[in-house]
C-alpha positions as CSV (number, residue, x, y, z in Angstrom):
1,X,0.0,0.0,0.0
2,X,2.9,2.3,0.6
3,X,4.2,2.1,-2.9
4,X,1.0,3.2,-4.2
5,X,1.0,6.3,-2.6
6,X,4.0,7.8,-4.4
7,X,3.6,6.0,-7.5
8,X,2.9,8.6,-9.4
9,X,6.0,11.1,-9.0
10,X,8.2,9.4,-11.8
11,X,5.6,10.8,-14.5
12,X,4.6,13.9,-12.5
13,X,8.4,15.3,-12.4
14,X,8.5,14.4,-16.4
15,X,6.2,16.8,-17.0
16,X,8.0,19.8,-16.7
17,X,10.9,18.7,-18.7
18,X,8.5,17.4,-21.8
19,X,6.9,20.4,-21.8
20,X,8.8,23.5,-21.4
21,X,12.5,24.4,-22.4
22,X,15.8,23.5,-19.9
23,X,16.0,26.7,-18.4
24,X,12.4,27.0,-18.0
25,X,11.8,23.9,-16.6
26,X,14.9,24.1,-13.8
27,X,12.7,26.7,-12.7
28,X,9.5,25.2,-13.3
29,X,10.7,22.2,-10.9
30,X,12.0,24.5,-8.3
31,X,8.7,26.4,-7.8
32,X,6.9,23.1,-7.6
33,X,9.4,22.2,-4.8
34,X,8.8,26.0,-3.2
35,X,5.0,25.4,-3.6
36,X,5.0,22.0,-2.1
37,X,7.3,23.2,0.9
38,X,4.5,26.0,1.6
39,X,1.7,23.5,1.5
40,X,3.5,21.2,4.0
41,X,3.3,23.8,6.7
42,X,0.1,25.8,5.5
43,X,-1.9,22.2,4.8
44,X,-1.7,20.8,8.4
45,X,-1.9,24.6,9.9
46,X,-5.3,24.7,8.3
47,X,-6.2,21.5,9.6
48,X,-5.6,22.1,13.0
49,X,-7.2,25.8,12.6
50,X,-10.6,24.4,11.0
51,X,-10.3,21.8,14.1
52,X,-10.1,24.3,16.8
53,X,-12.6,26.5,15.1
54,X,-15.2,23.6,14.5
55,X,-14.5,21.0,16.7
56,X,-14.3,18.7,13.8
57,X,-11.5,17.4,11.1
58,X,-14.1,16.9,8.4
59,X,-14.1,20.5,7.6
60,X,-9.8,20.2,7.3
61,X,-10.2,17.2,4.9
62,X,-13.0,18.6,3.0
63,X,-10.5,21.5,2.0
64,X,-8.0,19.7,1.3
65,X,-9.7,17.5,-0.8
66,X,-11.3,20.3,-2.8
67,X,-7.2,21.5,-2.6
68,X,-6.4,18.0,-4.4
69,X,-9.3,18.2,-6.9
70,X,-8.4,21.4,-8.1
71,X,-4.5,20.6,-9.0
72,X,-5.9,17.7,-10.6
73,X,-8.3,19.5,-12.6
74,X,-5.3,21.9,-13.1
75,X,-2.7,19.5,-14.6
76,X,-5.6,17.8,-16.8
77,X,-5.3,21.4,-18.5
78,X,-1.6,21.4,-19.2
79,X,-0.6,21.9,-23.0
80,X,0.1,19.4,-25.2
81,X,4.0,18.8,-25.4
82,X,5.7,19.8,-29.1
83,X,5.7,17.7,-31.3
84,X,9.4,16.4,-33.1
C-alpha cells in the first residue's frame, strides 16, 4: 500500500521537462518544490485551525480535498508537449 501512494512522482516530475525548455523547466521544478514546501506547513496549519474553530476534522479534509481536486483539474489542463 505504501508504494502506491508515491507512484505517481516518476511521471509527474517528467512533466515539466516534456513540456517547457531546460531553463524553464529548472525553474519550473523548483517552484513546484517552493510550492510543495508551503503546503507542507500551511496544509496541516489549516487542519488544525478548521479543528479548533469547529470541533471537527471533516471541515480540514474537505478543503484539502477540494485542494487536491483542483490541482488535478489543473494539470488535466496542461498543454500538449511539441511535437518532433
Amino acid at each position: 500500500m505504501v508504494g502506491l501512494n508515491v507512484a505517481f512522482l516518476p511521471s509527474f516530475w517528467a512533466i515539466p521537462t516534456e513540456i517547457l525548455s531546460n531553463s524553464t523547466a529548472a525553474a519550473a521544478v523548483g517552484m513546484i518544490n517552493a510550492v510543495g514546501s508551503v503546503a507542507g506547513f500551511a496544509g496541516p496549519y489549516a487542519i488544525g485551525y478548521l479543528h479548533s474553530r469547529t470541533g471537527s476534522f471533516s471541515y480540514g479534509w474537505a478543503l484539502m480535498m477540494v485542494a487536491a481536486l483542483a490541482g488535478g483539474m489543473l494539470i488535466l489542463r496542461a498543454p500538449e508537449p511539441p511535437g518532433p
